[in-house]
C-alpha positions in Angstrom: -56.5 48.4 -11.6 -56.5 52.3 -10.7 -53.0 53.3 -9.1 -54.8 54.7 -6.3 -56.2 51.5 -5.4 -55.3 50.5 -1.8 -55.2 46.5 -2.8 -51.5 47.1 -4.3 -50.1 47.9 -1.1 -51.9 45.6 1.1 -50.4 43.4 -1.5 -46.9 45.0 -1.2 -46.8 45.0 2.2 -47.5 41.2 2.9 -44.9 40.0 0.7 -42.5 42.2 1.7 -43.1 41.1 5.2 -43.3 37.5 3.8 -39.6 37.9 2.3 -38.2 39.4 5.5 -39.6 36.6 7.8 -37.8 34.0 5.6 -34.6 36.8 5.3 -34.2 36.5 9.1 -34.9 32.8 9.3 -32.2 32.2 7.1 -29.7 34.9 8.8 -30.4 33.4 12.1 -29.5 30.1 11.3 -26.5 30.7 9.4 -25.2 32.9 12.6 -26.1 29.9 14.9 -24.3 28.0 12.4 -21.0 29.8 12.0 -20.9 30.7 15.8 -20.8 26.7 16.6 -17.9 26.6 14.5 -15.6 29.3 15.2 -16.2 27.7 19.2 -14.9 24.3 17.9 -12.4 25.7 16.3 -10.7 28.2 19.0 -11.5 25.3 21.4 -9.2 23.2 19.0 -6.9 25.8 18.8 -6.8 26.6 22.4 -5.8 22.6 23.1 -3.3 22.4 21.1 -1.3 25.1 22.4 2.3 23.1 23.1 5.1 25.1 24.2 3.5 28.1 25.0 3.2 28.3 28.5 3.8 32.0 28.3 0.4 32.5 27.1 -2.6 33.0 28.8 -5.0 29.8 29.0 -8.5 31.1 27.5 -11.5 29.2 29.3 -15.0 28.6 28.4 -16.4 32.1 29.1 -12.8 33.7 26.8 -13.9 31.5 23.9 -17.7 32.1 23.9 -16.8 36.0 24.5 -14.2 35.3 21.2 -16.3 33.6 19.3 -19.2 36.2 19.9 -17.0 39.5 19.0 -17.1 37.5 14.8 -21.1 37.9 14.9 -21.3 41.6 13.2 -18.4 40.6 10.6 -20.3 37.4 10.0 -23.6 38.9 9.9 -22.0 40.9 7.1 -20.8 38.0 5.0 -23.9 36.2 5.5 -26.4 38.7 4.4 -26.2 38.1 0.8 -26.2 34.4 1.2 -29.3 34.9 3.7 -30.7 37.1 0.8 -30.5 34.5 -1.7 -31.8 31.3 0.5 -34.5 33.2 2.0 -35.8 34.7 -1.4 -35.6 31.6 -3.3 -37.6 30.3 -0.2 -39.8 32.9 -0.3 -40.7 32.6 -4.0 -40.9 28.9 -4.0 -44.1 29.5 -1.7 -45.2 32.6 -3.8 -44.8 30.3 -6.8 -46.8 27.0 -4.9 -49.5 29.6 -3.9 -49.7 31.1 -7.4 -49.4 34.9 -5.5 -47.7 35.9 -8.8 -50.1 34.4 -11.1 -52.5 36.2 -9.4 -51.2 39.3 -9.3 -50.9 39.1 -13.4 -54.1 39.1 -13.4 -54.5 42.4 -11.9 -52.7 43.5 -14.0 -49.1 44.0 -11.2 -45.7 43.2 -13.1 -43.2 41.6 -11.7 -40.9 44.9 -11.6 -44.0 46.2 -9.2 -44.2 43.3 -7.7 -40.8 43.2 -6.2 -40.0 46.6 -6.0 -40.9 47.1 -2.6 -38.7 44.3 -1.6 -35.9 45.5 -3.3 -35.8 48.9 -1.4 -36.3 47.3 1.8 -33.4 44.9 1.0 -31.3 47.9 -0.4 -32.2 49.6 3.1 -31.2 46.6 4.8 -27.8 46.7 2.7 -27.2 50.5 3.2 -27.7 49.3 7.1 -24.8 47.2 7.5 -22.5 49.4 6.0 -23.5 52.4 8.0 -23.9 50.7 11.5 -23.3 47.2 11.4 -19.4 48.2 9.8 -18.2 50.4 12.6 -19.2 47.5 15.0 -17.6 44.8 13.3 -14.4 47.0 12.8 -14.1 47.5 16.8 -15.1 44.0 17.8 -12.4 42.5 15.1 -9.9 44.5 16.7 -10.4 43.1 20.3 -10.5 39.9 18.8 -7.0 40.5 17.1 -6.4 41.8 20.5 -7.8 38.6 22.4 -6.3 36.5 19.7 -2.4 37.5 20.5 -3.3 37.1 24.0 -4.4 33.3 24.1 -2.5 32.0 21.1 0.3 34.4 20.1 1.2 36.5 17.6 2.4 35.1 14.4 5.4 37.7 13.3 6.4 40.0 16.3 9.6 41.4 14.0 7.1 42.8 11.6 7.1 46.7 11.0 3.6 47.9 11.9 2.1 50.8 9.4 -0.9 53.5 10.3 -1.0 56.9 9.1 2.3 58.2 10.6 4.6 55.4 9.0 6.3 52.9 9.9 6.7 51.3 13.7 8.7 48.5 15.5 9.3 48.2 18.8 12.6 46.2 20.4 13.5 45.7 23.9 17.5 45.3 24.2 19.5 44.3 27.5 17.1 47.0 29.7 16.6 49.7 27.3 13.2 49.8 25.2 13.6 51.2 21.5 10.2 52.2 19.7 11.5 53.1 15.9 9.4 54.8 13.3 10.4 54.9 9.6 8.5 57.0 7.3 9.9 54.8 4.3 10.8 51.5 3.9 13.1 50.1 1.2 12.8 46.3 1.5 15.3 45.7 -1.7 18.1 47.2 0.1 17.1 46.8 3.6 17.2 50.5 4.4 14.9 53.0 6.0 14.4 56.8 5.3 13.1 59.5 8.1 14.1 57.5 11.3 13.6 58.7 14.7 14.0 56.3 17.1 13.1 57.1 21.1 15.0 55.0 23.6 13.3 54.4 26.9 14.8 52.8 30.2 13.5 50.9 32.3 10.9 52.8 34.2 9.2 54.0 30.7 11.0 57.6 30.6 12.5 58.6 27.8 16.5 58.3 28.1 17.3 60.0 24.5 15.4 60.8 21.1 17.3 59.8 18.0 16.9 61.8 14.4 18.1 60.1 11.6 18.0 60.8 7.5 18.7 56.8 6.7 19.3 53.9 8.0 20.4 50.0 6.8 19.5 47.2 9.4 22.1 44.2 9.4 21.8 41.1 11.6 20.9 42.1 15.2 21.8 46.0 14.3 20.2 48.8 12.9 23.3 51.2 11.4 22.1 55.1 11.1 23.6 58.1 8.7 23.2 61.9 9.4 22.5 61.3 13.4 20.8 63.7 15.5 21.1 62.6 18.9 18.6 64.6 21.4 19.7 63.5 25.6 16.9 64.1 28.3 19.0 66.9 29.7 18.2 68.4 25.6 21.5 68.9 24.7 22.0 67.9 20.9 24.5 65.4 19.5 25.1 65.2 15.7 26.9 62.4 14.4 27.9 61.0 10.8 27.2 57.5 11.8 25.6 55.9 14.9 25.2 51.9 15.6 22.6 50.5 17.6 22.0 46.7 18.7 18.6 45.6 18.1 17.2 42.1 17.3 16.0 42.6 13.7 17.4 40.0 11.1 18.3 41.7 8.1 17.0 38.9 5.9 13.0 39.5 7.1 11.8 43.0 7.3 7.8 42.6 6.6 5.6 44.9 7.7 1.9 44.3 9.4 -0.8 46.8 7.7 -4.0 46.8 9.4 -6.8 44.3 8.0 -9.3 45.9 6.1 -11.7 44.3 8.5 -10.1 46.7 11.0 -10.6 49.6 9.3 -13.8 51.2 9.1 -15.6 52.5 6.1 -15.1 56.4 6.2 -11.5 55.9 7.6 -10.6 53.5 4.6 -10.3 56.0 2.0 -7.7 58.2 4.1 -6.1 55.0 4.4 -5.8 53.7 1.3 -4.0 57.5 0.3 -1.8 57.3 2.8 -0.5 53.9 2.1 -0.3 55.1 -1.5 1.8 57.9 -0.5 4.1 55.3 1.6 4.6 53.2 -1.5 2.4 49.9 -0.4 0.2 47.5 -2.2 -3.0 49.2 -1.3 -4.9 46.6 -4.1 -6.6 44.3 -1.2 -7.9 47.6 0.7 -9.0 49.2 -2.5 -10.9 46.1 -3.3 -12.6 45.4 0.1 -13.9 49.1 0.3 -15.4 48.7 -3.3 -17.0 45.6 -2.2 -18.7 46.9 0.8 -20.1 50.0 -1.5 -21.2 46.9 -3.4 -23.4 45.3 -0.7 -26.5 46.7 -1.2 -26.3 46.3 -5.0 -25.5 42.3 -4.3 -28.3 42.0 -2.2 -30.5 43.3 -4.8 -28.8 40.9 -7.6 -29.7 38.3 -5.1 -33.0 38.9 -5.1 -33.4 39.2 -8.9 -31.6 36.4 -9.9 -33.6 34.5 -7.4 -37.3 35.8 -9.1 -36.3 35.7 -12.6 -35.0 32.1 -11.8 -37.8 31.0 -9.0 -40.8 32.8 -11.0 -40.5 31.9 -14.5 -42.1 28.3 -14.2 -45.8 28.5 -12.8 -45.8 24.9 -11.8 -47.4 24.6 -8.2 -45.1 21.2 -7.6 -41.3 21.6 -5.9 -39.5 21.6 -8.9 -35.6 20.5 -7.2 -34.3 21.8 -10.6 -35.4 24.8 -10.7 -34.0 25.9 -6.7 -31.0 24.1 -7.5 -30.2 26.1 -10.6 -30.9 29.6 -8.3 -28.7 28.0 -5.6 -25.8 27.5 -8.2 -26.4 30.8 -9.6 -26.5 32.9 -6.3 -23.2 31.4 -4.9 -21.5 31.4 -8.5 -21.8 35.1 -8.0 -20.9 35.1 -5.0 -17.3 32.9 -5.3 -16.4 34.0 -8.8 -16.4 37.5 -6.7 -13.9 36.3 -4.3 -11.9 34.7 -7.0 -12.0 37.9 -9.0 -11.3 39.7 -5.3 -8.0 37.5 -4.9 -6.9 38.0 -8.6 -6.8 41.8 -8.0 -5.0 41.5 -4.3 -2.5 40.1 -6.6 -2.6 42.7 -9.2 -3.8 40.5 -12.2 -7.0 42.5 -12.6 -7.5 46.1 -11.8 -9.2 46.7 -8.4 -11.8 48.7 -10.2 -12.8 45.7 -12.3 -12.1 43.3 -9.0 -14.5 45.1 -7.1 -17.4 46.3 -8.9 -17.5 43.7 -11.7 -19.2 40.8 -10.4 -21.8 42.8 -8.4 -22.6 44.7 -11.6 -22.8 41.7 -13.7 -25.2 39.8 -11.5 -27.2 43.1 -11.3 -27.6 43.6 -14.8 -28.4 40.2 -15.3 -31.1 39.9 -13.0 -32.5 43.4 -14.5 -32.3 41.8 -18.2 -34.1 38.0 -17.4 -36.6 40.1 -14.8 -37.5 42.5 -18.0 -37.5 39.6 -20.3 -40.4 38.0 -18.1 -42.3 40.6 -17.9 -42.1 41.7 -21.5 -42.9 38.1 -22.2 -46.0 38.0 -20.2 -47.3 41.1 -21.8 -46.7 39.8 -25.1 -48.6 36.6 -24.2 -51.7 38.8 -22.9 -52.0 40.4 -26.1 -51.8 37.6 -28.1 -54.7 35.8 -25.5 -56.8 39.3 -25.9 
């Protein structure tokens, strides 16, 4: 067949339109799917609240509205399972129909074939990163938000960390303290670069506090090198100061942002600056490798799924033959997250955690996709 010929991407066009339509079938219903769930489960949640009657009580409307800020984070997790159900769908009818048979015989390899699709997918990928990623990132934060509203908070002592270090705030008798830390030494219970601002009752600011160090003891916080700033500015320096905040000395953790919170282009940034401050930045550095990894997953889907759907040209359901691209697609998929949860823990390197799964299903599907094809060619010859 001449290149030029329009047949190939009349061709190209209804199957990748064919691919899509089983795509968003799939996508739809897992949504439907893991919306009913998260409602039973903050309706669970929000009756058996016991001894909590400071918190708000979260009706219908709170826990459809909950439930409903999840659907751009889930639609992310889903799309590579969506990929993979709705391709092996889609090539069980291709293979029933014999549309790849018949385009052998003009002469179309499967690398042609699927091409199209690929891109589209790869778009589709690219997609949810760029838009679908900044959503998700604001709608799980007012769902945190929501969350410590209607159920609580889990740790309330917890030192909080963005970009500008380390925070707490403590409310003592009437006075309000908000500390910041720039470093935290958990081993000795001491923290570097304080200043602390102590507010009274009406929100003003009463005094600003400067401090080089600082070791917190049971329901203290005992500071070295003091700089002691009043409202009316004049400037108190002190060798030691002592201030009574509820902080046990036992159970200083601090609360870093989920990656889910962050989003993509501010992750990076992020990552440094936790670097600089001395955390674990392994679960970050993982998470953002893994959404660079998205598209490339899709399209490991999608070649796994035709080098496994493809290879018979039996027009009968074969149960085998989708089972064995099932087991294969979500293999991929969970040894990923159990690679993912070895390198949050350190035991691989986040490079490795990150892109090594993705690759290995990629190249994998490029090697049995090439293998066909170079098969069928071989067979031709040997027919001719």
């Amino acid at each position: 067949m001449k290149p030029n010929n329009p047949i190939p991407y009349i061709l190209f066009k209804y199957f990748t339109k064919d691919i899509l339509k089983y795509f968003l079938m799939a996508l739809i219903t897992f949504i439907l799917l893991i919306l009913f769930i998260d409602i039973i489960e903050l309706f669970r949640r929000s009756a058996n609240k016991v001894g909590v009657e400071h918190l708000a009580k979260a009706t219908f409307i709170d826990i459809l509205g909950m439930a409903s800020l999840k659907i751009p984070s889930n639609i992310e997790k889903v799309i590579p399972f969506s990929v993979l159900i709705g391709s092996i769908a889609c090539f069980n009818q291709w293979r029933k129909k014999s549309y790849y048979i018949i385009s052998r015989t003009f002469g179309i390899s499967l690398w042609r074939l699927i091409f199209p699709i690929l891109i589209v997918l790869f778009t589709i990928g690219i997609f949810s990163i760029g838009l679908l990623n900044p959503i998700s990132t604001i709608f799980n934060k007012k769902y945190d938000t929501l969350q410590a509203v209607f159920f609580g908070e889990k740790n309330l002592k917890s030192f909080s960390f963005d970009t500008k270090g380390f925070w707490i705030t403590n409310t003592s008798k009437d006075k309000k303290f908000i500390i910041n830390a720039k470093k935290i030494d958990d081993k000795n219970k001491m923290l570097h670069n304080i200043n602390i601002f102590i507010l009274s009752k009406n929100r003003e600011i009463e005094k600003r506090i400067i401090a080089e160090s600082g070791r917190i003891f049971l329901n203290s916080i005992e500071l070295y090198k003091v700089q002691e700033t009043s409202r009316e500015k004049q400037l108190t320096k002190l060798k030691q100061l002592i201030l009574p905040i509820k902080i046990s000395s036992n159970n200083i953790s601090i609360a870093i942002a989920k990656p889910e919170t962050i989003y993509i282009l501010d992750l990076p940034l992020y990552i440094y600056t936790m670097k600089k401050y001395g955390l674990n930045t392994s679960r970050h550095l993982i998470y953002l490798y893994k959404l660079i990894c998205q598209p490339l997953l899709i399209v490991a889907m999608i070649l796994l799924s035709a080098a496994i759907m493809l290879r018979s040209s039996e027009r009968k359901i074969q149960i085998g033959i989708i089972s064995y691209s099932l087991v294969v697609g979500f293999s991929l998929y969970f040894i990923g997250d159990i690679i993912f949860a070895l390198g949050t823990n350190d035991r691989l390197p986040a490079l490795l955690s990150g892109f090594g799964p993705t690759l290995i299903g990629l190249f994998s599907g490029c090697y049995l996709i090439s293998d066909m094809d170079s098969s069928k060619k071989l067979i031709m010859k040997t027919k001719g």
